[in-house]
Backbone as CSV, one residue per row, in Angstrom:
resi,resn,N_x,N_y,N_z,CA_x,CA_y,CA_z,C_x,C_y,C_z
1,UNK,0.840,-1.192,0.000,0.000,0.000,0.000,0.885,1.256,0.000
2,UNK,0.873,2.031,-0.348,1.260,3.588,-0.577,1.557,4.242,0.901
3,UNK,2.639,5.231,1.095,2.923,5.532,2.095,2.804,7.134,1.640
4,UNK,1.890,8.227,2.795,1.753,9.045,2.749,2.680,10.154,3.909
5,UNK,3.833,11.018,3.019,4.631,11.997,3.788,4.080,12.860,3.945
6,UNK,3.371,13.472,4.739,2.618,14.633,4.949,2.784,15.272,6.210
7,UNK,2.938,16.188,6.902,2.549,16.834,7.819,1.465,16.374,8.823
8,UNK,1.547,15.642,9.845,0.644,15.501,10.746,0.315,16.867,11.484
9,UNK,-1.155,16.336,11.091,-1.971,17.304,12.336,-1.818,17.801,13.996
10,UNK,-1.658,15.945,14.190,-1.638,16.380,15.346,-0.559,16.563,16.379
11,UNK,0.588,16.179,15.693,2.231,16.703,16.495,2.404,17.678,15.263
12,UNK,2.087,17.810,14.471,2.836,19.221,13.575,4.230,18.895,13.106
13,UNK,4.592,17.249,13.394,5.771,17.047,12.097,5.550,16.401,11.026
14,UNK,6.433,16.236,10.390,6.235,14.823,8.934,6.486,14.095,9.615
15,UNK,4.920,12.919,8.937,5.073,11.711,9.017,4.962,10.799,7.952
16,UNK,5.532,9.637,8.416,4.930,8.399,6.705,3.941,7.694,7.388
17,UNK,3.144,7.847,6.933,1.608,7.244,7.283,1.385,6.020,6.266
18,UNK,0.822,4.988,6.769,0.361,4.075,5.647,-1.463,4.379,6.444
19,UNK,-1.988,3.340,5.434,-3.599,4.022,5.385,-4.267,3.182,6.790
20,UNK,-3.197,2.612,7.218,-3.959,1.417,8.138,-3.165,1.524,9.357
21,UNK,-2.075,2.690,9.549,-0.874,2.866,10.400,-1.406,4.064,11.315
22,UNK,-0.917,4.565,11.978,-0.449,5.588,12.592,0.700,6.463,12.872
23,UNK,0.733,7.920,13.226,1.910,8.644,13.141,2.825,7.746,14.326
24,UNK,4.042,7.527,14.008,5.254,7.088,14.995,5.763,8.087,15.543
25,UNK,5.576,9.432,15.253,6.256,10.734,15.606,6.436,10.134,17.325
26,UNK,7.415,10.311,17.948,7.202,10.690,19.717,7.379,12.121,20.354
27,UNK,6.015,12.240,21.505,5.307,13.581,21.698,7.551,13.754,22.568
28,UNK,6.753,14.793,23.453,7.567,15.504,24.590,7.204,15.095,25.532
29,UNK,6.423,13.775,25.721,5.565,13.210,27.117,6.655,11.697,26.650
30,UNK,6.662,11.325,25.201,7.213,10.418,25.076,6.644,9.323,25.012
31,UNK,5.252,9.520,24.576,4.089,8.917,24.184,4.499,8.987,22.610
32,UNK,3.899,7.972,21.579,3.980,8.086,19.973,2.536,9.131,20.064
33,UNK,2.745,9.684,18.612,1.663,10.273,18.783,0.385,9.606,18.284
34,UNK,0.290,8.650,17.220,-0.968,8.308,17.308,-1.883,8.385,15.978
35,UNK,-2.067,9.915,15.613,-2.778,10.177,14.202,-3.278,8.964,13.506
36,UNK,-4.206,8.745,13.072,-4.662,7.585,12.156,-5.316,8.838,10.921
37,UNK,-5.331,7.786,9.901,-5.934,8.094,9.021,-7.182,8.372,8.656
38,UNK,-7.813,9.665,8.547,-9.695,9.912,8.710,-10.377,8.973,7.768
39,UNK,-11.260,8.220,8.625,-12.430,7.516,8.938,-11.596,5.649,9.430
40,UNK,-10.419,5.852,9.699,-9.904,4.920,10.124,-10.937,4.623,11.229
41,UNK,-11.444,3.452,11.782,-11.916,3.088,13.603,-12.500,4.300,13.765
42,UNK,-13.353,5.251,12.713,-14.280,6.135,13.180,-13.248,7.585,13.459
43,UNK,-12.164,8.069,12.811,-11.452,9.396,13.218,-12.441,9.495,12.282
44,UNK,-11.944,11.298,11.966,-12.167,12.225,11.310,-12.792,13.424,11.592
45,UNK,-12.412,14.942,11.545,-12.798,15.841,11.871,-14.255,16.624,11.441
46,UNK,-14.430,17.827,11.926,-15.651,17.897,11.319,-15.695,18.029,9.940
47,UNK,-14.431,18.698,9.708,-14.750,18.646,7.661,-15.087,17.518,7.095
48,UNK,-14.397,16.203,7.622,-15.327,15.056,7.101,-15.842,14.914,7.231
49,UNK,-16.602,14.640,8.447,-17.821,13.944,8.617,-18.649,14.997,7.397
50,UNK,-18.356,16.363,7.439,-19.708,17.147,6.403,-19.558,16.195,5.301
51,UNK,-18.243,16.195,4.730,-18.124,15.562,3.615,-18.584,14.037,3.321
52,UNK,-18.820,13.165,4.284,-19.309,11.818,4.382,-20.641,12.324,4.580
53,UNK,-21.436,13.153,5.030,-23.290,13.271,4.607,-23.201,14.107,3.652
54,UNK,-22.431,15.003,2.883,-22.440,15.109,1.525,-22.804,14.146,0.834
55,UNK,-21.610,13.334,0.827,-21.374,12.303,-0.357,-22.054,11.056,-0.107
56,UNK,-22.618,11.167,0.811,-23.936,9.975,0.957,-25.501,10.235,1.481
57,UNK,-25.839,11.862,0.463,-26.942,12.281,0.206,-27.213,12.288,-1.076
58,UNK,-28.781,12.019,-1.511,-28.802,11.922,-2.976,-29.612,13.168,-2.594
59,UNK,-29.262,13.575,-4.605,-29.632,15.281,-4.659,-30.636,14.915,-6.162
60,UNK,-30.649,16.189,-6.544,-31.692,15.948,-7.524,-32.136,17.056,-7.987
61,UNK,-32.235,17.910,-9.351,-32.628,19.159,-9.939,-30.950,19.439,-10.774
62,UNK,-30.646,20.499,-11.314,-29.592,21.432,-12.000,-28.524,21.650,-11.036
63,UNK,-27.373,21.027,-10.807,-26.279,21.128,-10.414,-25.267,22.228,-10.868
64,UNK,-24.743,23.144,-9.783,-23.690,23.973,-10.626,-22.323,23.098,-10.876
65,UNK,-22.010,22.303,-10.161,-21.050,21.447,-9.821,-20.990,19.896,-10.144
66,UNK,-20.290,18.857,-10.411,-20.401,17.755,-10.304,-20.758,17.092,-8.907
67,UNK,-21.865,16.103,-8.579,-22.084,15.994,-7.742,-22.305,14.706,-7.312
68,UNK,-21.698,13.730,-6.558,-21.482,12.200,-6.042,-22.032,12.030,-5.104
69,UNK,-22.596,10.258,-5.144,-22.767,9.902,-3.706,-23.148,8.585,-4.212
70,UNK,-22.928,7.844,-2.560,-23.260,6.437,-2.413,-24.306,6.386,-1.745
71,UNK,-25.227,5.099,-1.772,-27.130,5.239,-0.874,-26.257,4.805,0.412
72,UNK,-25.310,3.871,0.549,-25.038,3.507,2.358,-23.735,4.198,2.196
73,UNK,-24.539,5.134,3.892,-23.030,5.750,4.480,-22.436,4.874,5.139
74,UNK,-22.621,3.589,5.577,-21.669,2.810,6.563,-20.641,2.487,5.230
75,UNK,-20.895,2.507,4.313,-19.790,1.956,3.072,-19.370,3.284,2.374
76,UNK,-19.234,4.040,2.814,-18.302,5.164,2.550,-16.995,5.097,3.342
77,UNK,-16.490,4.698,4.303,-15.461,4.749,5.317,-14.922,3.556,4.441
78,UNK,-15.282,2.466,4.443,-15.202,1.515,3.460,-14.045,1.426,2.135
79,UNK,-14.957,2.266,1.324,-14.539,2.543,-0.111,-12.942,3.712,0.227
80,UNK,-13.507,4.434,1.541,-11.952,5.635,1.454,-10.590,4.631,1.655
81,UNK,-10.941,3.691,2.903,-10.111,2.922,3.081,-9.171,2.117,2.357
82,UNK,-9.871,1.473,1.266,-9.929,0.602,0.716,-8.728,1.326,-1.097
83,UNK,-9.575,2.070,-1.428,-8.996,3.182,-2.063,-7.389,3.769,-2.123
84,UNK,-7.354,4.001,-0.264,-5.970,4.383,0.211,-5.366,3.479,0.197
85,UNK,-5.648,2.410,0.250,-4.753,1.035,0.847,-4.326,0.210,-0.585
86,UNK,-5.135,0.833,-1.950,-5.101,0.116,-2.847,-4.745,0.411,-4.066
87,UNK,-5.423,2.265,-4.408,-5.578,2.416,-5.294,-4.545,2.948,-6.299
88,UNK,-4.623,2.928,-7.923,-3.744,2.974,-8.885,-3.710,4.424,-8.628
89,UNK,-2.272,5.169,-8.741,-2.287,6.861,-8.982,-2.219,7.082,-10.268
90,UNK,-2.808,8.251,-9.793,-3.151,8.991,-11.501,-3.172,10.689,-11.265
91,UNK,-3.045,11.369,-12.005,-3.102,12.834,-12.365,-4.399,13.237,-13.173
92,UNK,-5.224,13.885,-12.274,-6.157,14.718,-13.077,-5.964,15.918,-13.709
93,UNK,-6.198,16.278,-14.983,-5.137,17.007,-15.568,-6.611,18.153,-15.497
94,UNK,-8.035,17.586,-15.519,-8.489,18.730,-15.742,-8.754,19.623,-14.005
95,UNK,-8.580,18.763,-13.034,-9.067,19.557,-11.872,-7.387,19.982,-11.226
96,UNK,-6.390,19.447,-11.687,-5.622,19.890,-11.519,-4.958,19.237,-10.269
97,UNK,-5.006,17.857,-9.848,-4.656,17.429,-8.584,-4.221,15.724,-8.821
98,UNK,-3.240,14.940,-8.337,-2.755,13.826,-8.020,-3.947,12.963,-7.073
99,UNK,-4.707,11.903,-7.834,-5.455,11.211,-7.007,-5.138,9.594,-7.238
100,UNK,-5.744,8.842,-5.888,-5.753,7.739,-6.138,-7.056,6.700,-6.864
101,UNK,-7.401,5.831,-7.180,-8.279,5.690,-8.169,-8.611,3.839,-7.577
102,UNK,-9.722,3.579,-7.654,-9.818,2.500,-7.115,-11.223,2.148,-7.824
103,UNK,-11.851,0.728,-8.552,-13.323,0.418,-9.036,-13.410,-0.220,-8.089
104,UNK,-14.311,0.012,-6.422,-14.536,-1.803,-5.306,-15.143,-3.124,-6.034
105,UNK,-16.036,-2.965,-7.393,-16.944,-3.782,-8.053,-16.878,-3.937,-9.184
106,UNK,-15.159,-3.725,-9.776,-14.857,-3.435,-10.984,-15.770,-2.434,-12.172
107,UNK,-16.239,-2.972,-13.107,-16.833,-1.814,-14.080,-18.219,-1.887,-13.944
108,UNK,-18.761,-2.882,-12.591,-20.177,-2.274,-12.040,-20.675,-0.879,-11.463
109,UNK,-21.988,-0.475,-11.331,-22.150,1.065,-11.188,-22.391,0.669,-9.518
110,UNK,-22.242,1.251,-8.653,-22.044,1.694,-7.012,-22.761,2.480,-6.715
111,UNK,-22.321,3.406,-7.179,-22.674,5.301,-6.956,-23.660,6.000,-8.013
112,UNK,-23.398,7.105,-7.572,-24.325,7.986,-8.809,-23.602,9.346,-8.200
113,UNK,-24.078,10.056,-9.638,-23.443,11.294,-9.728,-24.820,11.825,-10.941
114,UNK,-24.725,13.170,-10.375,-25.446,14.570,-11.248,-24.024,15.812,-11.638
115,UNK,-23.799,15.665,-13.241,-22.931,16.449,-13.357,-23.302,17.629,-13.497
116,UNK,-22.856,18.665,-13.581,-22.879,20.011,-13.509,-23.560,20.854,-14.855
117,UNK,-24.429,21.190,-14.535,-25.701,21.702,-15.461,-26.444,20.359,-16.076
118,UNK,-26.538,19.373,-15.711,-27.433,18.226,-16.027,-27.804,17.579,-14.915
119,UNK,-29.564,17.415,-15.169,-30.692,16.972,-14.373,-30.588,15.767,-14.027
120,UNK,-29.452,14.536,-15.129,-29.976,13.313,-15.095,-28.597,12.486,-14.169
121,UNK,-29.478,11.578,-13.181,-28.475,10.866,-12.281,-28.430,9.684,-13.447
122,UNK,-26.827,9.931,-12.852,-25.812,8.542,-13.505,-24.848,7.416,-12.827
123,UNK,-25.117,6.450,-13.417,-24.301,5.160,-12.264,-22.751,5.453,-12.404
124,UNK,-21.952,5.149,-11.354,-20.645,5.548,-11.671,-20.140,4.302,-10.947
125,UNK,-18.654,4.266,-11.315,-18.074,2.759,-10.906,-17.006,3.351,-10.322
126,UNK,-16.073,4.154,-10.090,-15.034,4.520,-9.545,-15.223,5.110,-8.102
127,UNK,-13.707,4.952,-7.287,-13.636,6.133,-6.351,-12.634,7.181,-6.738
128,UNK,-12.574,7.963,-6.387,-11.262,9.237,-6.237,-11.208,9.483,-4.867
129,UNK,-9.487,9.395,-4.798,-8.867,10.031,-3.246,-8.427,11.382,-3.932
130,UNK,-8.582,12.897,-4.069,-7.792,13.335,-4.655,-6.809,13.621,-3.110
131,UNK,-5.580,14.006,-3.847,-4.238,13.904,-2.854,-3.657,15.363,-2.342
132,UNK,-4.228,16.611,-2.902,-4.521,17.822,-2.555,-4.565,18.300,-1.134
133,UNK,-5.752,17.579,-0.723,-5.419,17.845,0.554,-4.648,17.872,1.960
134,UNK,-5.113,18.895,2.873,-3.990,17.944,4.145,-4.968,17.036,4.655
135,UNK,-3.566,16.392,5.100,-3.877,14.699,5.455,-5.316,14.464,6.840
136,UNK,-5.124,15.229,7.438,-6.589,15.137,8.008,-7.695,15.983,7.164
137,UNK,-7.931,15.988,6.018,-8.643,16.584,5.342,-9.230,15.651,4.499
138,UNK,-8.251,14.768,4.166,-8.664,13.792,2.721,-10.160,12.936,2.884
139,UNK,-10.636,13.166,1.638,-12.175,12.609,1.800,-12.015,11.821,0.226
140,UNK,-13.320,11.052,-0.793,-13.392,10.641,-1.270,-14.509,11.320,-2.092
141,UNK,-14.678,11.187,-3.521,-15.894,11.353,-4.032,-15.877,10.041,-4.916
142,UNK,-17.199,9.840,-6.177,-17.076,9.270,-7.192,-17.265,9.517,-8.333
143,UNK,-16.980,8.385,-9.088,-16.496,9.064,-10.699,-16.619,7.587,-11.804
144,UNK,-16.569,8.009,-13.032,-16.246,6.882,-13.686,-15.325,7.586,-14.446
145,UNK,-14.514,6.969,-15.069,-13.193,6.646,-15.800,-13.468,8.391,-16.557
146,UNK,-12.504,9.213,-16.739,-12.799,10.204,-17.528,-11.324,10.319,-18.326
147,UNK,-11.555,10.604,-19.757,-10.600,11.037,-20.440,-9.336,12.211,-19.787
148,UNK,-9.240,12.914,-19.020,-8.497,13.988,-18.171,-7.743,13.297,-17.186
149,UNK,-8.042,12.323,-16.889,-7.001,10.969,-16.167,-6.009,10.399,-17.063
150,UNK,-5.134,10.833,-16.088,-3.467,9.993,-16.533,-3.072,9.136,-15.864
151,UNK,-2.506,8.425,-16.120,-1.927,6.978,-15.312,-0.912,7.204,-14.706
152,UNK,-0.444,7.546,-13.421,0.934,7.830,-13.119,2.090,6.467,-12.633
153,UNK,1.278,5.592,-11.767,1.388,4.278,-11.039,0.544,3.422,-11.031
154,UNK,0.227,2.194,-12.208,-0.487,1.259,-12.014,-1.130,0.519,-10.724
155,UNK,0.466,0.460,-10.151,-0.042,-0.186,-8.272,0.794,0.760,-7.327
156,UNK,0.066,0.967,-6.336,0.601,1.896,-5.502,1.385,1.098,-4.550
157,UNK,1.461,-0.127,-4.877,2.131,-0.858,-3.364,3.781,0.214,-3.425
158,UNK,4.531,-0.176,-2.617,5.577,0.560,-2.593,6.042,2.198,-2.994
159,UNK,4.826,2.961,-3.111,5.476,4.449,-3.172,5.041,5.446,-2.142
160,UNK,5.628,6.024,-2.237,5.563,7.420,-0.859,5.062,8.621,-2.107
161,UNK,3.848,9.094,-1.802,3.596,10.430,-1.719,4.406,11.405,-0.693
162,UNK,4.736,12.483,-1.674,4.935,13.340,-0.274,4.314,14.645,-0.855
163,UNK,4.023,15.765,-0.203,3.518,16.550,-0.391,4.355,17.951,-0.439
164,UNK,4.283,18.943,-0.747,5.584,19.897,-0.544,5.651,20.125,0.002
165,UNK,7.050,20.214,0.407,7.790,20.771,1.597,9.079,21.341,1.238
166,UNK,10.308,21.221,2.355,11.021,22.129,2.098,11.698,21.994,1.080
167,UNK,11.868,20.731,1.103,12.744,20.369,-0.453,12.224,20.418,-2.028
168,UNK,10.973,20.632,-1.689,10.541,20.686,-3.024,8.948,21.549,-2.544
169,UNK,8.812,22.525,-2.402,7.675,23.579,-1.744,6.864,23.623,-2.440
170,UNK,7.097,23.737,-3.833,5.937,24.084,-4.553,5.378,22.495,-5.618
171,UNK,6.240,21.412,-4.863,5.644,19.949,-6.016,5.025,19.162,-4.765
172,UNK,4.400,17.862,-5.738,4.224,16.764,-5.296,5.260,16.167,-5.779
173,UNK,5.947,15.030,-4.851,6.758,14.040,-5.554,5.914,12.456,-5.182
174,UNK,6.208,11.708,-6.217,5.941,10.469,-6.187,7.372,9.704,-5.953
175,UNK,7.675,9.256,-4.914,8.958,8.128,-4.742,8.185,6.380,-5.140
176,UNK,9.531,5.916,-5.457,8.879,4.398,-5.135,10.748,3.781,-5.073
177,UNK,10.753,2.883,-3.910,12.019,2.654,-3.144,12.726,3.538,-3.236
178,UNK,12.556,4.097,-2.567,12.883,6.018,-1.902,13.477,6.715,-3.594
179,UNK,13.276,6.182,-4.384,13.879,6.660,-5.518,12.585,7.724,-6.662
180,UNK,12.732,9.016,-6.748,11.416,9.797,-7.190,11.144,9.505,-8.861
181,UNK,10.053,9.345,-9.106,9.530,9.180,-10.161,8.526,9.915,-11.035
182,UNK,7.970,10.645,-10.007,7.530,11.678,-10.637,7.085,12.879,-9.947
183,UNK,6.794,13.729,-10.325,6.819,15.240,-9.937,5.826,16.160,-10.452
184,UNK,5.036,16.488,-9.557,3.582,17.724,-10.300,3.154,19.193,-9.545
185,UNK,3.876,19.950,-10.176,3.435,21.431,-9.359,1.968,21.657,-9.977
186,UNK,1.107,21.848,-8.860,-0.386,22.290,-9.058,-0.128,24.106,-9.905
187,UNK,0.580,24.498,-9.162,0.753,25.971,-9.675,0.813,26.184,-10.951
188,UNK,2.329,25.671,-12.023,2.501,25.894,-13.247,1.875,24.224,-14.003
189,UNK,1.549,23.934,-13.245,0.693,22.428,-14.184,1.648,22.240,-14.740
190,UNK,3.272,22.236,-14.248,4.270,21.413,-14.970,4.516,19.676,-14.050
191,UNK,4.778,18.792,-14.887,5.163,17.368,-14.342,6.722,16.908,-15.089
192,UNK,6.777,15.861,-14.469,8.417,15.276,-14.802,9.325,14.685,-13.986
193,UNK,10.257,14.489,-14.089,10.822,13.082,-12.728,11.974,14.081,-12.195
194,UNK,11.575,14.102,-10.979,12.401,15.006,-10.501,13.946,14.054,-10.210
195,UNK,14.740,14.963,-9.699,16.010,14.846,-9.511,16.099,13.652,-8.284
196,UNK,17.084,12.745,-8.664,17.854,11.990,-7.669,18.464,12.773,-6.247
197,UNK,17.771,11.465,-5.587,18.783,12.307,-4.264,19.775,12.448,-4.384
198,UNK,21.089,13.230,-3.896,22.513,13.134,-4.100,22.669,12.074,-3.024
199,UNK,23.945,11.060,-3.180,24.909,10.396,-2.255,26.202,10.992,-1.788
């Protein structure tokens, strides 16, 4: 499964998180700190939870927006999980963000979605993690397969997301055995394999 470098919330350092792990950081009490991943064993702050009765309310009329959801919320925590722990990365080139991509029922429909200026609900087979966010932030929507998806990593087993920081502030890097493979500034929508660590 994919290892996420991000900034923990709740000690305020980097950590490598896997989707089923917790932060190892140790406090100043000398306690680990703990962090799990939102909707792990029921975390998640209030921005999720809005976002989990979002995305597991059905809507209905003229959407300004694209708009997702699943009929059971107990299988939303589910699908995020499952997603993180599993899914192929890819680059959305039209929203502009690094997500992970997962079908739970292969090219069966799950979900539904009302896209943006159209009335009519549609079955959808995908999830999206997009990777944008901070790490106590990350939520899920759904989707089916769209042309604006790029393939970055077939299987996510073995790579580290990391998110910017000091060494690279304004990218995402994709590692896989600590070695980087690819690279996406949201800002100039430039990508490419960034530089080797030095030895």
């Amino acid at each position: 499964m994919p290892l996420f470098e991000y900034r923990c919330p709740s000690c305020g350092k980097t950590t490598l998180l896997d989707p089923l792990g917790e932060c190892a950081n140790v406090l100043k009490s000398g306690k680990k700190c703990g962090f799990q991943f939102p909707l792990v064993e029921g975390s998640g702050n209030s921005k999720i939870r809005e976002k989990v009765d979002k995305h597991t309310t059905p809507q209905s009329g003229l959407m300004d927006s694209d708009y997702s959801w699943v009929d059971d919320k107990a299988a939303y925590p589910l699908y995020q999980i499952d997603t993180a722990k599993s899914g192929s990365l890819h680059l959305d080139q039209k929203m502009n963000y690094l997500f992970l991509w997962q079908t739970p029922v292969g090219e069966n429909h799950f979900a539904k979605i009302i896209y943006a200026n159209d009335c009519v609900v549609s079955g959808v087979s995908g999830v999206v993690l997009p990777l944008n966010s901070k790490l106590q932030n990350m939520h899920i929507h759904f989707s089916n397969y769209e042309s604006h998806f790029v393939e970055i990593a077939p299987h996510s087993d073995d790579i580290i997301i990391q998110e910017p920081n000091t060494a690279h502030p304004s990218e995402y890097w994709v590692l896989s055995g600590q070695q980087p493979i690819f690279s996406w500034d949201p800002n100039t929508q430039l990508s490419g394999m960034p530089p080797s660590p030095q030895v």
